[in-house]
Every structure is written in structure tokens, then in C-alpha cells.
C-alpha positions as CSV (number, residue, x, y, z in Angstrom):
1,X,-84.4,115.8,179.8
2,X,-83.0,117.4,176.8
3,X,-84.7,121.0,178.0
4,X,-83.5,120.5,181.3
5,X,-79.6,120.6,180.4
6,X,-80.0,123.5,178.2
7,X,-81.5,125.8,180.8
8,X,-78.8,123.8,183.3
9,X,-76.0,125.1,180.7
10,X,-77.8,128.4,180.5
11,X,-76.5,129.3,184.0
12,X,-73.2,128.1,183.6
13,X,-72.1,131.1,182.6
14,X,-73.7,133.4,184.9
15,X,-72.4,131.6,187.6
16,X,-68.6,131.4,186.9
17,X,-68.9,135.5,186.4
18,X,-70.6,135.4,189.8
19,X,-68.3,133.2,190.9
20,X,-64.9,135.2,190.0
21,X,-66.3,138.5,190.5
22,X,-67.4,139.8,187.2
23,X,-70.6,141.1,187.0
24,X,-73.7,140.4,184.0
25,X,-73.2,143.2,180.8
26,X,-76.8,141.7,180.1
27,X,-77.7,142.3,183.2
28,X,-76.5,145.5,183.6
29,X,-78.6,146.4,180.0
30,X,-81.6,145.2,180.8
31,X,-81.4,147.3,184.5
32,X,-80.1,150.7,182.4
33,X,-82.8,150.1,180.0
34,X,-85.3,149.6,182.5
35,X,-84.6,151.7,185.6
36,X,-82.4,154.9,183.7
37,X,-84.1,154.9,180.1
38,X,-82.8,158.7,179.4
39,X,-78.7,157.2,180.3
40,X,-76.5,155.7,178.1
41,X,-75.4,152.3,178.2
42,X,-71.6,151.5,178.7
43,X,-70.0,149.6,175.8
44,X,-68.8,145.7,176.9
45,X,-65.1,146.9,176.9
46,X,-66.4,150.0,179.3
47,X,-68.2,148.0,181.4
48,X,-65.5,145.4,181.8
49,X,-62.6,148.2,182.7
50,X,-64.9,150.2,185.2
51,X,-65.8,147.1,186.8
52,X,-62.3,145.5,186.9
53,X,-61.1,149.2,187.9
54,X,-63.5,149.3,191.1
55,X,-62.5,145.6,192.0
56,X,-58.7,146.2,192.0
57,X,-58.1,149.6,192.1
58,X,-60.6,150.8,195.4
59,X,-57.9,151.4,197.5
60,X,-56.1,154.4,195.6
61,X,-54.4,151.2,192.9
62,X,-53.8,148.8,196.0
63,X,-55.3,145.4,195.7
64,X,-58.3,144.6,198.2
65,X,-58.0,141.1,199.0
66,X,-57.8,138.8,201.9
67,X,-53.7,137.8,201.9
């Protein structure tokens, strides 16, 4: 039971970044280090702004939302 929350509470996280919009950093490691060996891997805080910038900023610095 015990092992089951843990893994349960593993997700948690992943999820609410899903669920808001942010993607993985781990993720995104693990694919650079997997699929593009010979690139370098953004920082957290680069990561973070690039993806932040492409979510807000896509429409030359207007928001792209629904209303």
C-alpha cells in the first residue's frame, strides 16, 4: 500500500506541470541526452524562460489565450 502512494505521489508533480503548461526539465535531459548527445543541455532557468517565452510571447509579445 505503502509503495503504491509513493509512485501515486511520484506523478503529482508531473502532472500539475502538465497541467499548467510547463514542460518536464528531466524530461527534456534525458531526450537531449538521448536523441542530440553532441548538443548542449539548457540550464533549469534557460529552459524555464524559453519555454515561458514561447508560451506567452508567440504572437510577437501578445498573449495566446482563449479570452
Amino acid at each position: 500500500m505503502l509503495k503504491r502512494f509513493v509512485k501515486i505521489l511520484s506523478y503529482r508533480k508531473q502532472f500539475v506541470s502538465l497541467l499548467v503548461g510547463v514542460p518536464n526539465y528531466d524530461t527534456y535531459v534525458s531526450h537531449m541526452r538521448m536523441h542530440h548527445p553532441e548538443d548542449p543541455v539548457k540550464t533549469r532557468k534557460e529552459f524555464f524562460c524559453e519555454v515561458q517565452d514561447e508560451r506567452y510571447n508567440a504572437k510577437g509579445g501578445k498573449v495566446s489565450r482563449c479570452c
